[in-house]
C-alpha positions as CSV (number, residue, x, y, z in Angstrom):
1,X,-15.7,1.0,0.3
2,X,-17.9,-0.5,-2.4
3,X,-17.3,-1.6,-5.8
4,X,-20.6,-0.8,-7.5
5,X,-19.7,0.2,-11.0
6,X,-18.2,-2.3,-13.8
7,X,-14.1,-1.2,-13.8
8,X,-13.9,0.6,-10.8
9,X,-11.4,-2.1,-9.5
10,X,-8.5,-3.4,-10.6
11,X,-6.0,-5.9,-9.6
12,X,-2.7,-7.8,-10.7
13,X,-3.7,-10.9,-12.5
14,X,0.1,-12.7,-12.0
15,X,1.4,-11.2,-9.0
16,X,1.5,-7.8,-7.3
17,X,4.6,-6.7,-5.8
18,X,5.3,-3.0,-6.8
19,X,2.7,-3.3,-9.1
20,X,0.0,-0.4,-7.2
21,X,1.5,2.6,-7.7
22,X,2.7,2.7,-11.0
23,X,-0.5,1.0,-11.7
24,X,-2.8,4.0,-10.2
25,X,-0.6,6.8,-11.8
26,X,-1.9,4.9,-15.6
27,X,-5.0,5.1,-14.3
28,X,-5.2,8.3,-13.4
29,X,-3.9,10.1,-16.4
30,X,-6.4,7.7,-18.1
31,X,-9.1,9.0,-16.3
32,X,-8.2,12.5,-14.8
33,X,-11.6,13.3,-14.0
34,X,-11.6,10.4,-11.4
35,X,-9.6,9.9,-7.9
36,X,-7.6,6.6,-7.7
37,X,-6.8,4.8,-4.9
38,X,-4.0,2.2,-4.9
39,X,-3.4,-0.1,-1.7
40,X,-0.2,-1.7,-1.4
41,X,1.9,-3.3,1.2
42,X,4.8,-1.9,2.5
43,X,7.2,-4.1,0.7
44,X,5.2,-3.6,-2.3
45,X,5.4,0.1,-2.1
46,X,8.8,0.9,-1.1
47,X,10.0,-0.7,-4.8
48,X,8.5,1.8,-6.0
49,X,8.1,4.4,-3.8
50,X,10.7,6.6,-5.9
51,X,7.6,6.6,-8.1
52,X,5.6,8.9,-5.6
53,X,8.5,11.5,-6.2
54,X,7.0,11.7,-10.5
55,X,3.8,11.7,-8.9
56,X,4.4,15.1,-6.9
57,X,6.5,16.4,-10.1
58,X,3.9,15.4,-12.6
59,X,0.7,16.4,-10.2
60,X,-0.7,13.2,-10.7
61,X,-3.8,13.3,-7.8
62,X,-3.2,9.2,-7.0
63,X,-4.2,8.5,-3.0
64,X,-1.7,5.3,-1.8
65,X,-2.7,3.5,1.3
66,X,-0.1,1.8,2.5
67,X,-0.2,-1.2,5.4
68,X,2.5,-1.1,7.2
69,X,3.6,-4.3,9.1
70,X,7.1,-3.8,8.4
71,X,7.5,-7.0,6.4
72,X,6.9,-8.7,3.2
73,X,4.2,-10.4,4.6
74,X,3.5,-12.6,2.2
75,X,6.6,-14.4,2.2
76,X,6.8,-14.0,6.6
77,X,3.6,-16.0,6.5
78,X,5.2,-18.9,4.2
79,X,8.0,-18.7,6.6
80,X,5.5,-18.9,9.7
81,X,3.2,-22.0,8.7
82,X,6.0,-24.0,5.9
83,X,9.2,-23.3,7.9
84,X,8.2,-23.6,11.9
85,X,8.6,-19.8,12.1
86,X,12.7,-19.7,10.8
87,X,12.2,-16.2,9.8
88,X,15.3,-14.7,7.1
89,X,15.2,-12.1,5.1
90,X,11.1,-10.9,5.3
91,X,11.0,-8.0,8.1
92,X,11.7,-4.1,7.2
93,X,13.2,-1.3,8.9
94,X,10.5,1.0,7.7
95,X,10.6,5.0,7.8
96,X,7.5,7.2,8.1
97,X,6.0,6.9,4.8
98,X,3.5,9.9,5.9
99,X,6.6,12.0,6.4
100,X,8.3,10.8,3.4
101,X,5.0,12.0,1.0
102,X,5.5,15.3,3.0
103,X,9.4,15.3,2.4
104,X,8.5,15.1,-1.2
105,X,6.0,17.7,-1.4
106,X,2.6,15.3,-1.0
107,X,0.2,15.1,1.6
108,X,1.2,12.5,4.2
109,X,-0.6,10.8,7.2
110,X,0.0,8.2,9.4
111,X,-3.2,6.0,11.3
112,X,-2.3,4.0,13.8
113,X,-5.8,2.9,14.8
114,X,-8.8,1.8,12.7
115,X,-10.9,4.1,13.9
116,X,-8.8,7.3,12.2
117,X,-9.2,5.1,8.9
118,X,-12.0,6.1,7.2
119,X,-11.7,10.3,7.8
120,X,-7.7,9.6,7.0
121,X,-8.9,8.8,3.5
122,X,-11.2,11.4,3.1
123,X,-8.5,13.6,4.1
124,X,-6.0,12.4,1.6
125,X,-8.6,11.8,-1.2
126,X,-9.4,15.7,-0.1
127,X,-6.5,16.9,-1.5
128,X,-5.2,18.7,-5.2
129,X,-2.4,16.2,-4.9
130,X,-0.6,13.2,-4.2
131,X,-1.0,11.0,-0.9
132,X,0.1,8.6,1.4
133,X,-1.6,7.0,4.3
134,X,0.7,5.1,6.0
135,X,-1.6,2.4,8.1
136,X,1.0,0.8,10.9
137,X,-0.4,-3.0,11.8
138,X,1.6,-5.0,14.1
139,X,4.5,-6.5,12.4
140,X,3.2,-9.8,13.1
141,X,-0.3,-9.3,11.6
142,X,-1.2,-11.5,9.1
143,X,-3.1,-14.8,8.1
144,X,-5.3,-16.5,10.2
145,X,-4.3,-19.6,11.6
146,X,-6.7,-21.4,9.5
147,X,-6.3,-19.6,5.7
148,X,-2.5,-20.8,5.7
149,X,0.0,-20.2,2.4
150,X,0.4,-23.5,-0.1
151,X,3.8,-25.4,1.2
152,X,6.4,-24.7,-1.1
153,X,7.0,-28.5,-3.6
């Protein structure tokens, strides 16, 4: 995906947790003649996943890619590299996101290899209404060795 027009991307400037969603649905009532796509993590989504529910209600068309490592993988990669891998607290018991958008009346799908990605979307963006692509990555997934979090002071 490209970003070749001026405000075609957006991001949190002072951290991101549950902000996507809620985010994209603005957006898109902002600009209903464009599709939004928001890209969360799981942890980030499921605060706010209840959201998904006035998405379906409302009809608002947003498209929610979610990658699932059941974690909050932020803080599991802190816990990695700053705490010799003492783990507490950081991994989720996820349910099918896919089936959940379906359970609420959106379109729902679930990739479990890269190589589904790309039509997934097109699918979902496809659609009259509402979306989520739940992309499963191993729950261990995450920085590389050598782009480590800052230590905690």
């Amino acid at each position: 995906m490209s970003f070749d027009r001026a405000r075609s991307h957006y991001g949190s400037a002072g951290g991101a947790m549950a902000w996507g969603l809620p985010a994209a649905m603005g957006m898109t009532l902002a600009r209903p003649e464009e599709r939004v796509v928001a890209l969360s993590g799981d942890g980030s989504f499921w605060m706010v996943a209840q959201d998904f529910e006035t998405c379906v209600r409302e009809r608002i068309p947003v498209t929610n890619l979610v990658v699932n490592n059941f974690a909050y993988g932020n803080t599991r990669d802190r816990q990695r590299f700053a705490h010799d891998e003492r783990y507490s607290g950081v991994f989720l018991d996820n349910p099918d996101f896919a089936a959940f958008a379906r359970m609420l009346g959106g379109y729902g799908a679930r990739v479990t290899r890269d190589t589904d990605l790309r039509a997934t979307i097109d699918d979902a963006l496809a659609q009259p209404g509402p979306s989520i692509i739940d992309i499963v990555q191993d729950p261990m997934e995450g920085l590389p060795s050598g782009l480590t979090p800052l230590k905690a002071r």
